[in-house]
mmJSON file of the N, C-alpha and C atoms, coordinates in Angstrom:
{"data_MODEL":{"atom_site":{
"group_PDB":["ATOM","ATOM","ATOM","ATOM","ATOM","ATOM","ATOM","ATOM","ATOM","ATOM","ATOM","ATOM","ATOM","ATOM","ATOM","ATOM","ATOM","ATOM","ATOM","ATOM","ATOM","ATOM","ATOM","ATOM","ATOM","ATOM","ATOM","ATOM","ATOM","ATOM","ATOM","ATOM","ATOM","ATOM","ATOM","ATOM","ATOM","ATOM","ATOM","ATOM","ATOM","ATOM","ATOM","ATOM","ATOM","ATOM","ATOM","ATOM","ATOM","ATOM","ATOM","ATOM","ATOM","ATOM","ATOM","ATOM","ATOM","ATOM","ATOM","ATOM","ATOM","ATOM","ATOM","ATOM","ATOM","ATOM","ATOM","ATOM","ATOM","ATOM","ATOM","ATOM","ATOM","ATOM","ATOM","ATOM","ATOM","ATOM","ATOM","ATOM","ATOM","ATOM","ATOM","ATOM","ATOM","ATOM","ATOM","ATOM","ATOM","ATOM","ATOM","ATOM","ATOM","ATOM","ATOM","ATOM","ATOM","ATOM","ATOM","ATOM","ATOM","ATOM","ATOM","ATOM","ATOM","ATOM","ATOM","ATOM","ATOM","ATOM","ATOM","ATOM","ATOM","ATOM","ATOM","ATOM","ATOM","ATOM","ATOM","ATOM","ATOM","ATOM","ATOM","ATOM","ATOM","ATOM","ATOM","ATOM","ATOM","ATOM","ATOM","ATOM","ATOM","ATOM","ATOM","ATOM","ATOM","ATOM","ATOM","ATOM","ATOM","ATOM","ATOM","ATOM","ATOM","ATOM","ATOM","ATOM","ATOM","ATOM","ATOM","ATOM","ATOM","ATOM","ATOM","ATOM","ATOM","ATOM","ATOM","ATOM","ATOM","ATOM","ATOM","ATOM","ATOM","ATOM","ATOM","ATOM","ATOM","ATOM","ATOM","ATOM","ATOM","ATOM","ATOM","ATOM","ATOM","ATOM","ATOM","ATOM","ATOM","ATOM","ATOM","ATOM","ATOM","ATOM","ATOM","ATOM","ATOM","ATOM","ATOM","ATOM","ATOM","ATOM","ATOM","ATOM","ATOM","ATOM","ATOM","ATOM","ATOM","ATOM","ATOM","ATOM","ATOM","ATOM","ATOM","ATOM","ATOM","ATOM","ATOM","ATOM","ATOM"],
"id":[1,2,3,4,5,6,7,8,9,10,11,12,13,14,15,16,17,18,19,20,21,22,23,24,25,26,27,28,29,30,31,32,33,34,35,36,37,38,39,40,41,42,43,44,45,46,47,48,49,50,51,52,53,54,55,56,57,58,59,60,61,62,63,64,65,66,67,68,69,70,71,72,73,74,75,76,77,78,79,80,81,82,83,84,85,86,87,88,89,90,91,92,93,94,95,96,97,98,99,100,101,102,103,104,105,106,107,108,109,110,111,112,113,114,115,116,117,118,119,120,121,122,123,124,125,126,127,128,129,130,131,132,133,134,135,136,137,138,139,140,141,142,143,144,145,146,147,148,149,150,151,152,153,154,155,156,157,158,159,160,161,162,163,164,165,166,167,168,169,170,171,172,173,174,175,176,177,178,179,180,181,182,183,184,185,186,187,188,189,190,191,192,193,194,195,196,197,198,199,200,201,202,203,204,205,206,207,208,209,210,211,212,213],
"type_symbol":["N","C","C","N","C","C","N","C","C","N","C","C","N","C","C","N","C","C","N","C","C","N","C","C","N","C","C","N","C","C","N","C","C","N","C","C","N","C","C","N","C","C","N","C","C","N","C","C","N","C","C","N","C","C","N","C","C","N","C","C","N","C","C","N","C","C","N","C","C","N","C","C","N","C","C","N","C","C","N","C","C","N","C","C","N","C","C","N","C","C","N","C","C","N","C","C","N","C","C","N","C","C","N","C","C","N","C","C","N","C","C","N","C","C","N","C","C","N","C","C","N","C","C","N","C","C","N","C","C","N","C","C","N","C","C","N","C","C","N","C","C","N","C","C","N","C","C","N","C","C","N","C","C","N","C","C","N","C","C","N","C","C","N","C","C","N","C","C","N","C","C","N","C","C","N","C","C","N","C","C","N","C","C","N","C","C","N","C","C","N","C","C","N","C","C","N","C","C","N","C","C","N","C","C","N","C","C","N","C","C","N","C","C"],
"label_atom_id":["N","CA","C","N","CA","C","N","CA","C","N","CA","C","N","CA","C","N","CA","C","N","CA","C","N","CA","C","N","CA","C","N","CA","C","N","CA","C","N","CA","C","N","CA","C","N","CA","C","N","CA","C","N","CA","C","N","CA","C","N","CA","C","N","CA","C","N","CA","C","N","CA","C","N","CA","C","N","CA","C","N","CA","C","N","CA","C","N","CA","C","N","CA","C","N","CA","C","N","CA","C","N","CA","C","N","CA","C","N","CA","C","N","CA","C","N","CA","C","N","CA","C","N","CA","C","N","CA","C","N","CA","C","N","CA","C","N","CA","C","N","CA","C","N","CA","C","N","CA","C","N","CA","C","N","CA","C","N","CA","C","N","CA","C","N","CA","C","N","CA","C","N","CA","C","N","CA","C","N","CA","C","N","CA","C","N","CA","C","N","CA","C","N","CA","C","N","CA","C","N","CA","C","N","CA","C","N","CA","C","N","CA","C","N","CA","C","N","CA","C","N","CA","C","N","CA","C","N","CA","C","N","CA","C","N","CA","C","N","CA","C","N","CA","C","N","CA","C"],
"label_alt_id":[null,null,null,null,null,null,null,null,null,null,null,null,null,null,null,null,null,null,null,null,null,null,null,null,null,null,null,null,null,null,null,null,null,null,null,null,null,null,null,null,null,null,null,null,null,null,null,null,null,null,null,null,null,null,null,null,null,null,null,null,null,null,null,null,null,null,null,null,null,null,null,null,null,null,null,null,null,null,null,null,null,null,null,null,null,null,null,null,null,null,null,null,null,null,null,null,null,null,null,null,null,null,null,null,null,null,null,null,null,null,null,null,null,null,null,null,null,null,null,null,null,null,null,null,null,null,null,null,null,null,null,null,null,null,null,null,null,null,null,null,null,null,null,null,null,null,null,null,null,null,null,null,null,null,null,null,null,null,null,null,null,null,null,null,null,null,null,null,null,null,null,null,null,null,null,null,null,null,null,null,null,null,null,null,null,null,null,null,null,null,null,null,null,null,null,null,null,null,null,null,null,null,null,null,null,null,null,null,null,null,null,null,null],
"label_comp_id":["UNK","UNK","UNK","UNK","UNK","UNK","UNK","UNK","UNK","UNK","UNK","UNK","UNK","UNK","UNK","UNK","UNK","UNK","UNK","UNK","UNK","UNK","UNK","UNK","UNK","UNK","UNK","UNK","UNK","UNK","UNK","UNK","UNK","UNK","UNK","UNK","UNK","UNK","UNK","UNK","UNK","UNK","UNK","UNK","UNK","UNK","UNK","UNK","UNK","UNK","UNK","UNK","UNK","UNK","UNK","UNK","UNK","UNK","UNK","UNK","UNK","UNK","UNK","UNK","UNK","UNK","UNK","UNK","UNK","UNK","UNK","UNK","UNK","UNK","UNK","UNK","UNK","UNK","UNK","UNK","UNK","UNK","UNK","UNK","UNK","UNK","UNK","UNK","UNK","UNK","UNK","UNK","UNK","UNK","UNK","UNK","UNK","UNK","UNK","UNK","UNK","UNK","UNK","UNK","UNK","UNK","UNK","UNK","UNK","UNK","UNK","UNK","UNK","UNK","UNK","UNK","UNK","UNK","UNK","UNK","UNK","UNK","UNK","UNK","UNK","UNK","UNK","UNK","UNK","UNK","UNK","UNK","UNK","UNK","UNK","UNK","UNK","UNK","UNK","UNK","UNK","UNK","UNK","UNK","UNK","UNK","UNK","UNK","UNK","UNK","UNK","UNK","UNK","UNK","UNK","UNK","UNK","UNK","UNK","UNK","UNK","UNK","UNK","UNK","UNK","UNK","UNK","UNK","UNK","UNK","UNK","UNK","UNK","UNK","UNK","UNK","UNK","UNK","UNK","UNK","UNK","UNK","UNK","UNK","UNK","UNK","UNK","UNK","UNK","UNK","UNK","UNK","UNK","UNK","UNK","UNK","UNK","UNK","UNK","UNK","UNK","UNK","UNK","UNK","UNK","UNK","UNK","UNK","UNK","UNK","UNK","UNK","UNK"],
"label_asym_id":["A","A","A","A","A","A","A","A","A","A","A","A","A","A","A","A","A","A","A","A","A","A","A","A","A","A","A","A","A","A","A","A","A","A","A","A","A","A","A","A","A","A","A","A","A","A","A","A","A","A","A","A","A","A","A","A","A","A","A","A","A","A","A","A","A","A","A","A","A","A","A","A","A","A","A","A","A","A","A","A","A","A","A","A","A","A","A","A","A","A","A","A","A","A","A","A","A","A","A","A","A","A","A","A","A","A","A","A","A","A","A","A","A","A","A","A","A","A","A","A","A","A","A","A","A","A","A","A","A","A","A","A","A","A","A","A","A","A","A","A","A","A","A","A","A","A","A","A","A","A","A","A","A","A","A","A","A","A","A","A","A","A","A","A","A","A","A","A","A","A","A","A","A","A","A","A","A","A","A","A","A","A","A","A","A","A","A","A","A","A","A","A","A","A","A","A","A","A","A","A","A","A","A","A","A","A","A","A","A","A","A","A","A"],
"label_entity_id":["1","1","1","1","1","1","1","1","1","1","1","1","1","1","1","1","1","1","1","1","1","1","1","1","1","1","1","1","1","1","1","1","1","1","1","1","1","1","1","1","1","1","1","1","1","1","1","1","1","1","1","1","1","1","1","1","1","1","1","1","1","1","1","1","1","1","1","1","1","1","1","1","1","1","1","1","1","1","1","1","1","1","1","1","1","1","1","1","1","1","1","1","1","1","1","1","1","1","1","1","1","1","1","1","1","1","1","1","1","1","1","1","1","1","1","1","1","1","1","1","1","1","1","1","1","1","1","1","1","1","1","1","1","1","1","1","1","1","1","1","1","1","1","1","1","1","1","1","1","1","1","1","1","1","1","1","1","1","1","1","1","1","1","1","1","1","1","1","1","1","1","1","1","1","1","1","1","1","1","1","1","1","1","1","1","1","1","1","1","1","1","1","1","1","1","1","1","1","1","1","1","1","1","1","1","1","1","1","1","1","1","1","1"],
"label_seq_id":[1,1,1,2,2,2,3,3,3,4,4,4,5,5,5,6,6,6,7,7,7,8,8,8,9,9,9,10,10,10,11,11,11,12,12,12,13,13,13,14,14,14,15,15,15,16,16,16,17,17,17,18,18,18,19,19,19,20,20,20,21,21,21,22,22,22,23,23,23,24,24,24,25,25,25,26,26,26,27,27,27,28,28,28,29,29,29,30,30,30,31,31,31,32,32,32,33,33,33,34,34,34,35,35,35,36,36,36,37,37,37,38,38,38,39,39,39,40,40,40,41,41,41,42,42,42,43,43,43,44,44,44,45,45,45,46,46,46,47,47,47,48,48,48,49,49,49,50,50,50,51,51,51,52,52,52,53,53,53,54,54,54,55,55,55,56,56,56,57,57,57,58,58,58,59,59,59,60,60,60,61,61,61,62,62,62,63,63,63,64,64,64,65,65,65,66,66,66,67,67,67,68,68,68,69,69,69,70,70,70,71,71,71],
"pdbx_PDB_ins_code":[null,null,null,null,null,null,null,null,null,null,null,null,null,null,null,null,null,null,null,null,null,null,null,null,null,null,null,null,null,null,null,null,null,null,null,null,null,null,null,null,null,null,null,null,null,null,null,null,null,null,null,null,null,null,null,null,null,null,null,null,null,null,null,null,null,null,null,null,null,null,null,null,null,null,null,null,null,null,null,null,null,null,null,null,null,null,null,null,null,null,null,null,null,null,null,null,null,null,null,null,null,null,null,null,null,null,null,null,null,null,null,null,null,null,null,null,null,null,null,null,null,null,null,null,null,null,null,null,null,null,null,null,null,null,null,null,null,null,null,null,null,null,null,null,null,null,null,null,null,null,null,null,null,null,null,null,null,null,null,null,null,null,null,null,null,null,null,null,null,null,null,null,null,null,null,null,null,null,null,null,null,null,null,null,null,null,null,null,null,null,null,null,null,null,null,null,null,null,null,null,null,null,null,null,null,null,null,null,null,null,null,null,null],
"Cartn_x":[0.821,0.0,0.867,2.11,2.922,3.797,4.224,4.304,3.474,2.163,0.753,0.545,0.876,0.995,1.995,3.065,4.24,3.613,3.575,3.859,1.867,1.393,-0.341,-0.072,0.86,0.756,1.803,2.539,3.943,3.446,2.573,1.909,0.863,0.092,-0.87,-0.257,1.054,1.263,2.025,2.745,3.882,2.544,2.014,0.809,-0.226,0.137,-0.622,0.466,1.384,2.239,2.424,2.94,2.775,1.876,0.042,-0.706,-0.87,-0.024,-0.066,1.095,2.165,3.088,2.417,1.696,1.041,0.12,-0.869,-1.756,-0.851,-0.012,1.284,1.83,2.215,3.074,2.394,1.463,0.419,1.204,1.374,1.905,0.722,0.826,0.019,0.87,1.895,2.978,3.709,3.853,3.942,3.223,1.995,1.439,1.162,1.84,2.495,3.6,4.762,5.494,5.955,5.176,5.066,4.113,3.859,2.888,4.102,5.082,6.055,7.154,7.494,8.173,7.473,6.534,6.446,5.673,5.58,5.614,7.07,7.658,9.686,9.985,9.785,10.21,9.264,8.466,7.446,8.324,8.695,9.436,10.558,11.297,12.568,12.319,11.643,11.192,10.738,10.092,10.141,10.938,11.903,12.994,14.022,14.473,15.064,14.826,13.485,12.602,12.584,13.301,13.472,12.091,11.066,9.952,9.75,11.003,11.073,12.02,12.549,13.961,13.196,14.223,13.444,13.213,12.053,11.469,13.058,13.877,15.081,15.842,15.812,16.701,16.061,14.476,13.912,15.021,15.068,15.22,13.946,14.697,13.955,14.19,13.785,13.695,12.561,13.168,11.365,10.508,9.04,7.929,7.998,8.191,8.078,9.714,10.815,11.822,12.355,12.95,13.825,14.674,15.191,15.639,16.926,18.584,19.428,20.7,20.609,21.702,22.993,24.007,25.133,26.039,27.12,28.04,29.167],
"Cartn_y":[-1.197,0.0,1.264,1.326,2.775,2.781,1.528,1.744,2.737,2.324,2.616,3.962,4.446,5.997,6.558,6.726,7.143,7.375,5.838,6.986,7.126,7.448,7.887,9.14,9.346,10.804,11.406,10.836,11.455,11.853,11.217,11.16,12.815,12.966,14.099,15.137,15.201,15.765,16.768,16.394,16.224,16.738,16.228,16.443,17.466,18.089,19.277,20.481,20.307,21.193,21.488,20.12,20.378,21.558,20.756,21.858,22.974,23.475,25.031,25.382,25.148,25.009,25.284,24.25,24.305,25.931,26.06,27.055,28.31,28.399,29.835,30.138,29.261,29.304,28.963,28.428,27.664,26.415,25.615,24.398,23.563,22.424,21.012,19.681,19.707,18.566,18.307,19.534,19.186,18.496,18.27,17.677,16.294,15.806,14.179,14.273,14.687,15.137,15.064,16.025,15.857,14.366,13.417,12.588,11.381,11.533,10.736,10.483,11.959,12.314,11.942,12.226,11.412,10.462,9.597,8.137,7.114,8.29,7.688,8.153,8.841,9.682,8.587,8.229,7.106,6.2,5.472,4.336,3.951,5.745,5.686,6.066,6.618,6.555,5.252,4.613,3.176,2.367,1.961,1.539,1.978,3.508,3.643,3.691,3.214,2.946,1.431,0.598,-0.889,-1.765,-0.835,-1.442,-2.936,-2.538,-3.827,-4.762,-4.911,-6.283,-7.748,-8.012,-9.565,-10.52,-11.282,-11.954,-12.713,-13.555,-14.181,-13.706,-12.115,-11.261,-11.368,-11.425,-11.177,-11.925,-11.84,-12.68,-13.825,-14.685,-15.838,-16.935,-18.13,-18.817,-19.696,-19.927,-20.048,-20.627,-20.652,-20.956,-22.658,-23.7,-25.101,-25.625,-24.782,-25.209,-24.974,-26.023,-25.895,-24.757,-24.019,-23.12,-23.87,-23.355,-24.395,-23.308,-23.768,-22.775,-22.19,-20.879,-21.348,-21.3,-22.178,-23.428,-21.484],
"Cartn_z":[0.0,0.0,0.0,0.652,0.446,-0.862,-1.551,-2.417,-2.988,-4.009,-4.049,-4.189,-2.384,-2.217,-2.497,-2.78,-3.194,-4.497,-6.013,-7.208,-7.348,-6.709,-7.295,-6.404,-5.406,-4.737,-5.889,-6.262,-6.919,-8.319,-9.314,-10.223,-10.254,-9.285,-8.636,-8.599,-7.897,-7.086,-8.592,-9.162,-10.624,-11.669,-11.428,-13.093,-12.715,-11.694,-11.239,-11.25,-10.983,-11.11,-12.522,-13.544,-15.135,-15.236,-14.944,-15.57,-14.601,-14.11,-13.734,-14.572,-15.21,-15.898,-17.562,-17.729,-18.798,-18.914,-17.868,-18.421,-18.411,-17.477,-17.532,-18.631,-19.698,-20.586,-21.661,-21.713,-22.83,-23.893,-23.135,-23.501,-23.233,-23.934,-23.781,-23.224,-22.701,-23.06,-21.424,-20.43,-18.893,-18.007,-18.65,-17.094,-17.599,-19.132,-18.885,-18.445,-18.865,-18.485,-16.9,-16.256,-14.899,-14.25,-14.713,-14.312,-14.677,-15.574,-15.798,-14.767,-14.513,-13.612,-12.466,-11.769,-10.835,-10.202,-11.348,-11.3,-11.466,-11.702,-11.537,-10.274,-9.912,-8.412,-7.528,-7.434,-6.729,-6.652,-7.705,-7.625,-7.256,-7.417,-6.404,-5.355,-4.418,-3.5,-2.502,-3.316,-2.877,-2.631,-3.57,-3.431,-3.177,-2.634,-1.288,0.239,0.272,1.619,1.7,0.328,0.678,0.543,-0.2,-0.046,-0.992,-1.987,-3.453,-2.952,-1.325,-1.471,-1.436,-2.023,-2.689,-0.941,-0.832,0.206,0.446,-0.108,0.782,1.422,1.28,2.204,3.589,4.063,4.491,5.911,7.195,8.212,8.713,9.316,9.472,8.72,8.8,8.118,7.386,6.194,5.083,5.522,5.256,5.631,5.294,6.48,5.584,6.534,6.343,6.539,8.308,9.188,10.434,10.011,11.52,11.5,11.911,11.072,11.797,11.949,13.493,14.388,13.676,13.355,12.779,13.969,13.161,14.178,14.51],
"occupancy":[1.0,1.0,1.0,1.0,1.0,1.0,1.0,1.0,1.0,1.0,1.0,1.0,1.0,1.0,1.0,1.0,1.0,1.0,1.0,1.0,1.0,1.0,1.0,1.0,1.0,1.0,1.0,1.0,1.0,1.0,1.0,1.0,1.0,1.0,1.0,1.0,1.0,1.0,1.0,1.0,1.0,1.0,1.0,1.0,1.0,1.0,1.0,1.0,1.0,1.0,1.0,1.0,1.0,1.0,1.0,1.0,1.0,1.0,1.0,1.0,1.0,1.0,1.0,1.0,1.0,1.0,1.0,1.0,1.0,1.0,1.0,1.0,1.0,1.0,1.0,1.0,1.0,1.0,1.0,1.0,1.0,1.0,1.0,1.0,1.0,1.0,1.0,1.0,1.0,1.0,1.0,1.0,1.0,1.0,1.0,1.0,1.0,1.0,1.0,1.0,1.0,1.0,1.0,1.0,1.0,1.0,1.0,1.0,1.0,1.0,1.0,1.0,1.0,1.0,1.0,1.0,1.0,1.0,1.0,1.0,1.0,1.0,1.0,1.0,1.0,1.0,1.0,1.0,1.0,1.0,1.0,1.0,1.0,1.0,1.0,1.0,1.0,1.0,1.0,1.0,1.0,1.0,1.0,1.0,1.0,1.0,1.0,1.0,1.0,1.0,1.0,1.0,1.0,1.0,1.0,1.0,1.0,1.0,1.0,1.0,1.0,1.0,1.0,1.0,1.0,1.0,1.0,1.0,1.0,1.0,1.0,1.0,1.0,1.0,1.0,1.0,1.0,1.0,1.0,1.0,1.0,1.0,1.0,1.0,1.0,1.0,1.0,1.0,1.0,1.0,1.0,1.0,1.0,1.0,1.0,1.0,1.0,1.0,1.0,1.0,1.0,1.0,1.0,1.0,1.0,1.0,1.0,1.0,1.0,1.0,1.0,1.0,1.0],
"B_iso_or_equiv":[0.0,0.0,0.0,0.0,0.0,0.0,0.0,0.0,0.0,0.0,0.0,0.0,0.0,0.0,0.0,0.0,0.0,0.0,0.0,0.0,0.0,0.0,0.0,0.0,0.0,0.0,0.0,0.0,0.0,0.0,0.0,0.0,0.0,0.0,0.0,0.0,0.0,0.0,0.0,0.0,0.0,0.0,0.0,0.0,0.0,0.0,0.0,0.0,0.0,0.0,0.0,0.0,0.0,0.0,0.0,0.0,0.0,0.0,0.0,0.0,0.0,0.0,0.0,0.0,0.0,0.0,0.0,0.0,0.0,0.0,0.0,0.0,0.0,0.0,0.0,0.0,0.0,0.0,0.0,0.0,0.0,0.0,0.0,0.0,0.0,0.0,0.0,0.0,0.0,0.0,0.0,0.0,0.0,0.0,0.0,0.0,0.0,0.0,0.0,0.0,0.0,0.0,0.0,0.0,0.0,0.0,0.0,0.0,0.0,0.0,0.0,0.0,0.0,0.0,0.0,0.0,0.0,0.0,0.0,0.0,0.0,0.0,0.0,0.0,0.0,0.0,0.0,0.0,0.0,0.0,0.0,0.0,0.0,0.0,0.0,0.0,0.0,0.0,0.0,0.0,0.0,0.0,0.0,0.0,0.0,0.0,0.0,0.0,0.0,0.0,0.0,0.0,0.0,0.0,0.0,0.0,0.0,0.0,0.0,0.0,0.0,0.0,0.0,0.0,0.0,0.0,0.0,0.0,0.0,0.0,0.0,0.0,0.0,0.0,0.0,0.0,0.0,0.0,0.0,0.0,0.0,0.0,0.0,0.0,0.0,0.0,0.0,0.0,0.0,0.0,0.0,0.0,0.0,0.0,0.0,0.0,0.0,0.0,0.0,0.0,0.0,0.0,0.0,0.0,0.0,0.0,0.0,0.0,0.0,0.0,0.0,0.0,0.0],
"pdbx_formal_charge":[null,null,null,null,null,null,null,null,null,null,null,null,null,null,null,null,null,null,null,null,null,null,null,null,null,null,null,null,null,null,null,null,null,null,null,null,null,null,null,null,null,null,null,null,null,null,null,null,null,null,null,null,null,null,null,null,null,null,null,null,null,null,null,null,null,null,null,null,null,null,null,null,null,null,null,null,null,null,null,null,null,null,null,null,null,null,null,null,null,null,null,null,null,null,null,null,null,null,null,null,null,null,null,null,null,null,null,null,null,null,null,null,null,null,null,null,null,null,null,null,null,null,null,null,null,null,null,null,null,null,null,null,null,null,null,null,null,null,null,null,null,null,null,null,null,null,null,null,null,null,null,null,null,null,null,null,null,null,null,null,null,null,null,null,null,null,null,null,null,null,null,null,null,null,null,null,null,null,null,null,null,null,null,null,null,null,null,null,null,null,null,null,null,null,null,null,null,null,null,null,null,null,null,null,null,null,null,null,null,null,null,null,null],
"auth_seq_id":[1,1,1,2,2,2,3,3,3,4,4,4,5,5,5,6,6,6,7,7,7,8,8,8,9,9,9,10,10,10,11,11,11,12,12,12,13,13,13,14,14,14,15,15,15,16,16,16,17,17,17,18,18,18,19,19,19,20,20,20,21,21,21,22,22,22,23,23,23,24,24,24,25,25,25,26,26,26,27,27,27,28,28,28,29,29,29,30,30,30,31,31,31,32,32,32,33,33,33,34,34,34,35,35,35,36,36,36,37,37,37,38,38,38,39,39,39,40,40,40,41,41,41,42,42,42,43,43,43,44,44,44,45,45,45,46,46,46,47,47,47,48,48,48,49,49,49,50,50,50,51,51,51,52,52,52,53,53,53,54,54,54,55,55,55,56,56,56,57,57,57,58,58,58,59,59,59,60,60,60,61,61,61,62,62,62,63,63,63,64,64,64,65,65,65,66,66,66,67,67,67,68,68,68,69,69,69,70,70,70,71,71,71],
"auth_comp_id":["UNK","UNK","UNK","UNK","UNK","UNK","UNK","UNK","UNK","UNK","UNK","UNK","UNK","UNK","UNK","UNK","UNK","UNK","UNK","UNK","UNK","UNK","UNK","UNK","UNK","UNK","UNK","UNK","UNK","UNK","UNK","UNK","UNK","UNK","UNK","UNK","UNK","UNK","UNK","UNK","UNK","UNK","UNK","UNK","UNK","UNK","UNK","UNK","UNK","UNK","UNK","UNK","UNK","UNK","UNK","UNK","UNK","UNK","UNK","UNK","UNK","UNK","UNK","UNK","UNK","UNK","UNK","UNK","UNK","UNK","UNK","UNK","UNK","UNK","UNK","UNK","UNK","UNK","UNK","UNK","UNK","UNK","UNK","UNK","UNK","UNK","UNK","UNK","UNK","UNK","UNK","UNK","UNK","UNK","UNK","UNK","UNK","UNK","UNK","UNK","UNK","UNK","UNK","UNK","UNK","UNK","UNK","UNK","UNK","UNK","UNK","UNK","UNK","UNK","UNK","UNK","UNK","UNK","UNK","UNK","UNK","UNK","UNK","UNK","UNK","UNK","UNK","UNK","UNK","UNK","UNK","UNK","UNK","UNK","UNK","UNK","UNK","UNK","UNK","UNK","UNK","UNK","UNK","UNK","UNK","UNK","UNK","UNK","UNK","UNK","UNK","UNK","UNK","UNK","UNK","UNK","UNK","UNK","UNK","UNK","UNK","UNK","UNK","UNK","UNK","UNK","UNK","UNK","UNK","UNK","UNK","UNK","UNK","UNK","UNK","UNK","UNK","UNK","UNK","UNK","UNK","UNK","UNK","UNK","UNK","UNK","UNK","UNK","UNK","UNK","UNK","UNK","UNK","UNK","UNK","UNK","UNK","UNK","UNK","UNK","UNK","UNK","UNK","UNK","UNK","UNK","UNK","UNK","UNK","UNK","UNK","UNK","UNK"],
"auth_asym_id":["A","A","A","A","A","A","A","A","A","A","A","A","A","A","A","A","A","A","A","A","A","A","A","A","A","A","A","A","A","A","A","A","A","A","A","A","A","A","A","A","A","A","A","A","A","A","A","A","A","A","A","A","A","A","A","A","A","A","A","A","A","A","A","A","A","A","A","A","A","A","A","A","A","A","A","A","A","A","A","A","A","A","A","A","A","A","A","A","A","A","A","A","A","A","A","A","A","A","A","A","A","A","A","A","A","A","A","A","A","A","A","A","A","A","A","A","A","A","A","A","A","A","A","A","A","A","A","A","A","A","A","A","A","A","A","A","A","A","A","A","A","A","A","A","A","A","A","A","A","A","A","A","A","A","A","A","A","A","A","A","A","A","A","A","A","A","A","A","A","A","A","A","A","A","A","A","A","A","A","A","A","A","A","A","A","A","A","A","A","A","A","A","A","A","A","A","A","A","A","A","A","A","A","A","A","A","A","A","A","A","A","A","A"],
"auth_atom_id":["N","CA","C","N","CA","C","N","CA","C","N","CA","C","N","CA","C","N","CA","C","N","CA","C","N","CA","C","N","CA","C","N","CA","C","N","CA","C","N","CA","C","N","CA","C","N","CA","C","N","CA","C","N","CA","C","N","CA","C","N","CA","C","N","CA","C","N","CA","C","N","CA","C","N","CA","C","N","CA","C","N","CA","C","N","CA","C","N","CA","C","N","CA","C","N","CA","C","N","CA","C","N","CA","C","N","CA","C","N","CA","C","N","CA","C","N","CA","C","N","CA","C","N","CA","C","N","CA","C","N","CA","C","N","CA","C","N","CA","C","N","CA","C","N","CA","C","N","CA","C","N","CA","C","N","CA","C","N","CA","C","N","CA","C","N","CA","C","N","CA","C","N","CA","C","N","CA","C","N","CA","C","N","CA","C","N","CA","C","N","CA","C","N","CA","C","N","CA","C","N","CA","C","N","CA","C","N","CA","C","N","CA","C","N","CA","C","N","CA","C","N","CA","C","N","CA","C","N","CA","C","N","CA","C","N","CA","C","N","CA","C","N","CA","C","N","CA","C"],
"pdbx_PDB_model_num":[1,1,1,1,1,1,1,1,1,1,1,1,1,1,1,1,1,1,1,1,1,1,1,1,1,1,1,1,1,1,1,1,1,1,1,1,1,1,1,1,1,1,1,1,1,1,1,1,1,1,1,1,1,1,1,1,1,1,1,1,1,1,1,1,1,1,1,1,1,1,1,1,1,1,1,1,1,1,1,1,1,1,1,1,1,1,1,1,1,1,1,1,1,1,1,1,1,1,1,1,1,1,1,1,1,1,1,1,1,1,1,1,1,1,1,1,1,1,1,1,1,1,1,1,1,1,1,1,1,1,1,1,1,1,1,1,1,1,1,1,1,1,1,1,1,1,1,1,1,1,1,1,1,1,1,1,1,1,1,1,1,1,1,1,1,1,1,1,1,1,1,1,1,1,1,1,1,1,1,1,1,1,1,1,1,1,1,1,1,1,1,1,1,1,1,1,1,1,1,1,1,1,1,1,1,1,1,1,1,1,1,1,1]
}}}
Protein backbone atom coordinates (compact mmCIF):
# COMPACT_ATOMS: atom_id res chain seq x y z
CA UNK A 1 0.00 0.00 0.00
CA UNK A 2 2.92 2.77 0.45
CA UNK A 3 4.30 1.74 -2.42
CA UNK A 4 0.75 2.62 -4.05
CA UNK A 5 1.00 6.00 -2.22
CA UNK A 6 4.24 7.14 -3.19
CA UNK A 7 3.86 6.99 -7.21
CA UNK A 8 -0.34 7.89 -7.29
CA UNK A 9 0.76 10.80 -4.74
CA UNK A 10 3.94 11.46 -6.92
CA UNK A 11 1.91 11.16 -10.22
CA UNK A 12 -0.87 14.10 -8.64
CA UNK A 13 1.26 15.76 -7.09
CA UNK A 14 3.88 16.22 -10.62
CA UNK A 15 0.81 16.44 -13.09
CA UNK A 16 -0.62 19.28 -11.24
CA UNK A 17 2.24 21.19 -11.11
CA UNK A 18 2.77 20.38 -15.13
CA UNK A 19 -0.71 21.86 -15.57
CA UNK A 20 -0.07 25.03 -13.73
CA UNK A 21 3.09 25.01 -15.90
CA UNK A 22 1.04 24.30 -18.80
CA UNK A 23 -1.76 27.06 -18.42
CA UNK A 24 1.28 29.83 -17.53
CA UNK A 25 3.07 29.30 -20.59
CA UNK A 26 0.42 27.66 -22.83
CA UNK A 27 1.91 24.40 -23.50
CA UNK A 28 0.02 21.01 -23.78
CA UNK A 29 2.98 18.57 -23.06
CA UNK A 30 3.94 19.19 -18.89
CA UNK A 31 1.44 17.68 -17.09
CA UNK A 32 2.50 14.18 -18.88
CA UNK A 33 5.49 15.14 -18.48
CA UNK A 34 5.07 15.86 -14.90
CA UNK A 35 2.89 12.59 -14.31
CA UNK A 36 6.06 10.74 -15.80
CA UNK A 37 8.17 12.31 -13.61
CA UNK A 38 6.45 11.41 -10.83
CA UNK A 39 5.61 8.14 -11.30
CA UNK A 40 9.69 7.69 -11.54
CA UNK A 41 10.21 9.68 -8.41
CA UNK A 42 7.45 7.11 -6.73
CA UNK A 43 9.44 4.34 -7.62
CA UNK A 44 12.57 5.69 -6.40
CA UNK A 45 11.19 6.56 -3.50
CA UNK A 46 10.14 3.18 -2.88
CA UNK A 47 12.99 1.54 -3.43
CA UNK A 48 15.06 3.64 -1.29
CA UNK A 49 12.60 2.95 1.62
CA UNK A 50 13.47 -0.89 0.68
CA UNK A 51 9.95 -1.44 -0.05
CA UNK A 52 11.07 -3.83 -3.45
CA UNK A 53 13.96 -6.28 -1.47
CA UNK A 54 13.44 -9.57 -2.69
CA UNK A 55 11.47 -11.95 0.21
CA UNK A 56 15.08 -14.18 0.78
CA UNK A 57 16.70 -11.26 2.20
CA UNK A 58 13.91 -11.18 4.49
CA UNK A 59 15.22 -12.68 8.21
CA UNK A 60 13.95 -15.84 9.47
CA UNK A 61 13.69 -18.82 8.12
CA UNK A 62 11.37 -20.05 5.08
CA UNK A 63 7.93 -20.96 5.63
CA UNK A 64 8.08 -25.10 5.58
CA UNK A 65 11.82 -25.21 6.54
CA UNK A 66 13.83 -25.90 10.43
CA UNK A 67 15.64 -23.12 11.50
CA UNK A 68 19.43 -24.39 11.80
CA UNK A 69 21.70 -22.78 14.39
CA UNK A 70 25.13 -21.35 12.78
CA UNK A 71 28.04 -23.43 14.18
Amino acid sequence: MAVFSYIVGGILVWSLIGWGLDSLWGTRWLVLAGALLGAAGGFYLAQMHGFFKHRAESSGPEPGKPHKPSK
